[in-house]
N, C-alpha and C positions, 0 to 999 in steps of 0.2 A: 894549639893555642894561637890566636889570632896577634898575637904580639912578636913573634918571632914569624920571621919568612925566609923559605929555603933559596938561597942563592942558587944559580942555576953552574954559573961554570965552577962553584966550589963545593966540595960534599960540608958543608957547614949552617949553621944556623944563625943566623941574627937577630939580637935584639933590637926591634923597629924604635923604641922609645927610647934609645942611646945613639948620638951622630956616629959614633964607633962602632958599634954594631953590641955591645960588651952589655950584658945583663947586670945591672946596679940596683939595689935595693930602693936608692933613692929614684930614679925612674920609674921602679915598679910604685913605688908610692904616691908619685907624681901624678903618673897614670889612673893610678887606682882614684887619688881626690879629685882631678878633672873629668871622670868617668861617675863620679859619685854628685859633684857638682853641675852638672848636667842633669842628670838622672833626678835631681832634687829642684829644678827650675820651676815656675812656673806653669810649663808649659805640660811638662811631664805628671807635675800632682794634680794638673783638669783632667788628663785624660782619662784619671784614675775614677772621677767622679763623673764622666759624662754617663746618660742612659744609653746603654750598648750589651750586647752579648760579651761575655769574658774572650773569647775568641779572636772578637772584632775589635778590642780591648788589646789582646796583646799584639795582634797584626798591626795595629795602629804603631805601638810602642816599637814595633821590630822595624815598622818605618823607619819613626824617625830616630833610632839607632843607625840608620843604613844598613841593616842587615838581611834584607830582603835581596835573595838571589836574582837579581834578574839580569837576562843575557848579555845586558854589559858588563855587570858586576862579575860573573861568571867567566867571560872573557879576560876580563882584566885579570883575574886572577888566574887564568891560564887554563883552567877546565874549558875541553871544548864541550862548545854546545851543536857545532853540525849547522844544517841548514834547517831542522825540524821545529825550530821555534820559531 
């Protein structure tokens, strides 16, 4: 789950949407309607209607989510990627 990240020098997990680290219903909820108000913008219901392959439809969408791996992203979260890319 992209919401919690493993601290490295603790065996423990964190809640990213709490400054405590501490998983609260009310954060997940936060999350969830700033994720949903997003998702329901402008920008997001064109996409839905441009002419495109479904494919190229949701690669567009996993853009601008940010969730396209790439070798920064990858890095930053601490998977190495080598020199091969």
């Amino acid at each position: 789950m992209e919401q919690f990240r493993k601290i490295v020098s603790k065996d423990t997990w964190v809640w990213k949407e709490d400054e405590e680290g501490s998983y609260l219903v009310k954060s997940a909820y936060s999350a969830l309607q700033h994720n949903y108000a997003r998702e329901n913008s402008k920008l997001f219901k064109s996409l839905w209607t441009i002419k495109a392959l479904p494919s190229t439809q949701h690669f567009i969408w996993k853009m601008l989510l940010d969730k396209i791996l790439a070798k920064v992203n990858l890095e930053y979260k601490g998977v190495g990627t080598g020199n091969s890319m």
